[in-house]
N, C-alpha and C positions, 0 to 999 in steps of 0.2 A: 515473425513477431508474435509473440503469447498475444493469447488473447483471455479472459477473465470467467471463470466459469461459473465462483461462486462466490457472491459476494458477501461481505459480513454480516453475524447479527443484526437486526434494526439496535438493538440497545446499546452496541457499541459507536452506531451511529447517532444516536440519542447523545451517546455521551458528548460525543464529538461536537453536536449543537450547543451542549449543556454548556460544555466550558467555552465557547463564541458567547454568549453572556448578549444574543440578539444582534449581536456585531457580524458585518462579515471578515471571512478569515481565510489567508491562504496557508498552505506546507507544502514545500517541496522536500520531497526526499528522494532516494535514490538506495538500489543494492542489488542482486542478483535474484535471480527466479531462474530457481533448479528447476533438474530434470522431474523432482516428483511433485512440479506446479507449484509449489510453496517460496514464498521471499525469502532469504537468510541476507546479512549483513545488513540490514536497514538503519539508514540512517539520514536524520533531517537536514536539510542544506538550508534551508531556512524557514521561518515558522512567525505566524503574527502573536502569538502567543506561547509560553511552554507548556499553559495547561492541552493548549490545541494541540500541541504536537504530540504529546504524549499520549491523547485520544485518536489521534492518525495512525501513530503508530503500532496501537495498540486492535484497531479495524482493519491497515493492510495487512498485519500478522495473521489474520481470520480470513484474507479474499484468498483464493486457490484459482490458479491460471492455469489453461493450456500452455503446454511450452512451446519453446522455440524448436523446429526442427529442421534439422540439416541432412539432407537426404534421405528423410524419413526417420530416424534419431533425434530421438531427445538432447537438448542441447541446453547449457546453462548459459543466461542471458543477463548481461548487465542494464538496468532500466531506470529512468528515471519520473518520476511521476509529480504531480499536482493534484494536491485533493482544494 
């Protein structure tokens, strides 16, 4: 299972409050996290808002994971997440 090593900017996170406008808010997305820690295919399954998702999106593109390893090999993992 990856595990998260670096998490986003605070300001991407900032953002992220910004457009919650004091509300609370969920995003589910989901996509793969390669072998060089990084998401690629990210996309929202569902979102309380589009300004939010697009601020989710735009913080989990910045988090960098440990990857998934298969006998000590990097392995590319499909995942899905909740911010």
């Amino acid at each position: 299972m990856p595990s998260l090593i670096q998490q986003p900017p605070g300001e991407l996170v900032f953002d992220a409050l910004v457009a919650l406008g004091g509300r609370p808010g969920i995003v589910q997305m989901r996509g793969m996290i390669g072998t060089d820690g990084f998401f690629s295919g990210l996309s929202v399954s569902s979102a309380t808002s589009p300004e939010l998702a697009a601020a989710a999106l735009t913080a989990v593109g910045q988090m960098r994971w440990e990857p998934a390893r298969l006998r000590g090999v990097p392995v590319n993992t499909s995942m899905t997440m909740e911010m």
